[in-house]
TORKOL-4160 file (C-alpha; in steps of 0.2 Angstrom, whole numbers, padded with zeros to 4 digits, m for minus):
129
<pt num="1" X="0044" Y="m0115" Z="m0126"/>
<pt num="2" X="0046" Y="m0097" Z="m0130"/>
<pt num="3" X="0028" Y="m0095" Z="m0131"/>
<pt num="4" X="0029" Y="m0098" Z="m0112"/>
<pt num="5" X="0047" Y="m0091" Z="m0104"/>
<pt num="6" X="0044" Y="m0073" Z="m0114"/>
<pt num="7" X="0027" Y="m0069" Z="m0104"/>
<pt num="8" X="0035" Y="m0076" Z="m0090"/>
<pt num="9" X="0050" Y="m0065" Z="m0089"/>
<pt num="10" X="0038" Y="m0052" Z="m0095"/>
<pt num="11" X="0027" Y="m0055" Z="m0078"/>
<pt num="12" X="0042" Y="m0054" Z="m0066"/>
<pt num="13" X="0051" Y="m0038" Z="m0076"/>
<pt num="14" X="0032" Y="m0029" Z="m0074"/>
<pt num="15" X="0032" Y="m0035" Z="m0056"/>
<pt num="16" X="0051" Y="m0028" Z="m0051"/>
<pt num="17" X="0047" Y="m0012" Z="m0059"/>
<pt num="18" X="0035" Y="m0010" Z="m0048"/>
<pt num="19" X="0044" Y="m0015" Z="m0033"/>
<pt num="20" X="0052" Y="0001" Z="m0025"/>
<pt num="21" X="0060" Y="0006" Z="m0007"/>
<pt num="22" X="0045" Y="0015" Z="0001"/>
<pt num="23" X="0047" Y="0031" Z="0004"/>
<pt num="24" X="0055" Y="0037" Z="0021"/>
<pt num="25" X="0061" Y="0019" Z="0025"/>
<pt num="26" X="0077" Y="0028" Z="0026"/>
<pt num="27" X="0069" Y="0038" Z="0040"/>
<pt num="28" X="0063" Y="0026" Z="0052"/>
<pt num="29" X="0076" Y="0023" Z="0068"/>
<pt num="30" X="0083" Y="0033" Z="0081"/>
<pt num="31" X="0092" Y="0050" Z="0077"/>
<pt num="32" X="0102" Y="0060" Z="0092"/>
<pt num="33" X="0110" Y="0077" Z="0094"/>
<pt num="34" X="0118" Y="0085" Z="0109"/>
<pt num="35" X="0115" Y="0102" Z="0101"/>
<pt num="36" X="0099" Y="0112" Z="0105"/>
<pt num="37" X="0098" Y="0129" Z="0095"/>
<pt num="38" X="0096" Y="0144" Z="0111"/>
<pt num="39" X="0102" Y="0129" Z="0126"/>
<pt num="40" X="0119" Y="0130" Z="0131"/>
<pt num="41" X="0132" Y="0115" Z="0129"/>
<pt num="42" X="0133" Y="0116" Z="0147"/>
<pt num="43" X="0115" Y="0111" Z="0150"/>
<pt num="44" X="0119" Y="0094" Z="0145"/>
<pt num="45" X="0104" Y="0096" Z="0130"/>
<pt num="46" X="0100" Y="0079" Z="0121"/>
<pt num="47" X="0086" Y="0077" Z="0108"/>
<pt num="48" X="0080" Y="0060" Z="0100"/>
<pt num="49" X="0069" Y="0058" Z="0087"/>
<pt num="50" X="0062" Y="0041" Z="0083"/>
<pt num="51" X="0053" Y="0037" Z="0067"/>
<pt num="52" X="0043" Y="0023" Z="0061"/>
<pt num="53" X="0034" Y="0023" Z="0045"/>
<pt num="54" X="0019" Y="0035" Z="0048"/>
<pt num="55" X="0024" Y="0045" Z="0064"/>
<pt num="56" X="0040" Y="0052" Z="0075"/>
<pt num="57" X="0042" Y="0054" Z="0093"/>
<pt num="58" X="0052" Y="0069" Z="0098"/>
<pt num="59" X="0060" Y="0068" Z="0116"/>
<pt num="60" X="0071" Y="0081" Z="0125"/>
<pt num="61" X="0084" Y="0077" Z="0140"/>
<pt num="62" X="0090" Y="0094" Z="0148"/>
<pt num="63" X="0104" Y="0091" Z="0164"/>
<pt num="64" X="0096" Y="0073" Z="0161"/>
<pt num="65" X="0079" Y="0077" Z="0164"/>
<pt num="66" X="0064" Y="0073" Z="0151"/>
<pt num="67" X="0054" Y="0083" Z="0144"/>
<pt num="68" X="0037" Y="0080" Z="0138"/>
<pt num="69" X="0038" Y="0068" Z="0122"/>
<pt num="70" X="0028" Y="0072" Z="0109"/>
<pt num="71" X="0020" Y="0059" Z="0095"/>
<pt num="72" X="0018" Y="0068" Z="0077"/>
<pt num="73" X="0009" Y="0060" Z="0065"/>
<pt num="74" X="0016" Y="0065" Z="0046"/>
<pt num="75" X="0013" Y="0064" Z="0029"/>
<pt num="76" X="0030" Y="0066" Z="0015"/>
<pt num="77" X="0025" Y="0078" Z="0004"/>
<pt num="78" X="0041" Y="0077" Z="m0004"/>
<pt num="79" X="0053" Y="0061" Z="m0006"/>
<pt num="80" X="0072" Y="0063" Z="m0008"/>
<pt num="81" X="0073" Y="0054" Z="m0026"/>
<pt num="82" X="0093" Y="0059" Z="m0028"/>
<pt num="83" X="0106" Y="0061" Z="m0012"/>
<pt num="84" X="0106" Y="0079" Z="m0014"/>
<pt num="85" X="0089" Y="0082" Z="m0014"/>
<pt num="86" X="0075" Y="0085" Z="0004"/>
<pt num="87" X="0061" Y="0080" Z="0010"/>
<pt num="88" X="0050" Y="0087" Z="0016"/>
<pt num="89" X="0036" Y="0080" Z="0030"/>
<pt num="90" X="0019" Y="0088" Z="0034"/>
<pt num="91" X="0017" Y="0086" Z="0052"/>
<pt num="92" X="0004" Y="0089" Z="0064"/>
<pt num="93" X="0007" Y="0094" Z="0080"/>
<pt num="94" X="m0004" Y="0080" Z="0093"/>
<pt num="95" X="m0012" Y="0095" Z="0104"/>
<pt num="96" X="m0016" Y="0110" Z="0091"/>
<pt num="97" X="m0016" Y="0099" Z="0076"/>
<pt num="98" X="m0006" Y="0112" Z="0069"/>
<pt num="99" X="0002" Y="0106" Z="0053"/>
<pt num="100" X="0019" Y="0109" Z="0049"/>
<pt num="101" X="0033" Y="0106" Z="0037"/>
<pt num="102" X="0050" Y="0098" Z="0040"/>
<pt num="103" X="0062" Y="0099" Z="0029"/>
<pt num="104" X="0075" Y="0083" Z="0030"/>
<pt num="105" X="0091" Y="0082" Z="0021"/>
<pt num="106" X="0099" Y="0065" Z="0024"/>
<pt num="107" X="0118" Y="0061" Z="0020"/>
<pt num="108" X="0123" Y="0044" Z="0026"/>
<pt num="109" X="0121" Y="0045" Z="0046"/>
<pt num="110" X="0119" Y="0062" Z="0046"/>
<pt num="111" X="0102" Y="0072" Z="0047"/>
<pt num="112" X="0100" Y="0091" Z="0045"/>
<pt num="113" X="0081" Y="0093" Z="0050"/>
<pt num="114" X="0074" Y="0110" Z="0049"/>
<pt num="115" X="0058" Y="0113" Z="0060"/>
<pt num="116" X="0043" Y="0123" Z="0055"/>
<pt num="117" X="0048" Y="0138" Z="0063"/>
<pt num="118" X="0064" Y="0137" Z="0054"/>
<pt num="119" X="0076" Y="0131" Z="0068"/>
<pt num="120" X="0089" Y="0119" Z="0060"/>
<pt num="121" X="0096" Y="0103" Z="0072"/>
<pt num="122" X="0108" Y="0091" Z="0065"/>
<pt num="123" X="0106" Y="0072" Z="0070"/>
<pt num="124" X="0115" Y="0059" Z="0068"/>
<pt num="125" X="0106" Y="0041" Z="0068"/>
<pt num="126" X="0110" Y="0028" Z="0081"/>
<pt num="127" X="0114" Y="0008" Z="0076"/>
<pt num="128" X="0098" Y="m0003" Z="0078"/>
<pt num="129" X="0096" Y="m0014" Z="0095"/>
């Protein structure tokens, strides 16, 4: 009986090990700010980024108005492995496929993301529909 629970618990410890939250899961949903570095609060600025798993859509409302939204495609060049810690996404930009770095750091509900030309917005992320 041995013979077979041990290779069997040995199966399914080898299987969990390998079982981990994907990288950027954490990511994925809707983040929001009302604060646009160089807009004034009085212009009524709102930016929303949604991510899914391999890109983000970055949408900005001035005096309610849209702006063009832009898909990026990214990459994570660097996970967060501790709560302290950034990541960091290599995106490319859809018209000049520019590639860029953003730099994330997450704490709970919270997002301070800095873009590739080193303006820093924080978000915050919006309950799931």
């Amino acid at each position: 009986m041995k013979r077979i629970i041990i290779p069997i618990l040995l199966a399914v410890f080898v299987m969990c090990a390998g079982c981990s939250k994907e990288p950027g899961n954490k990511l994925i949903g809707v983040w929001k700010t009302d604060t646009i570095p160089g807009i004034a609060k009085k212009e009524n600025p709102i930016v929303i980024y949604t991510f899914s798993k391999d890109s983000m859509i970055n949408t900005a409302y001035v005096h309610g108005e849209a702006h063009d939204a832009y898909r990026f495609a990214y990459v994570i060049k660097q996970d967060a492995k501790t709560e302290s810690d950034t990541m960091i996404l290599e995106a490319t930009h859809p018209a000049s496929n520019h590639k860029g770095d953003f730099r994330i750091f997450l704490k709970g509900k919270k997002m301070l993301l800095t873009t590739p030309d080193n303006n820093s917005i924080e978000l915050e992320k919006q309950p799931d529909k």
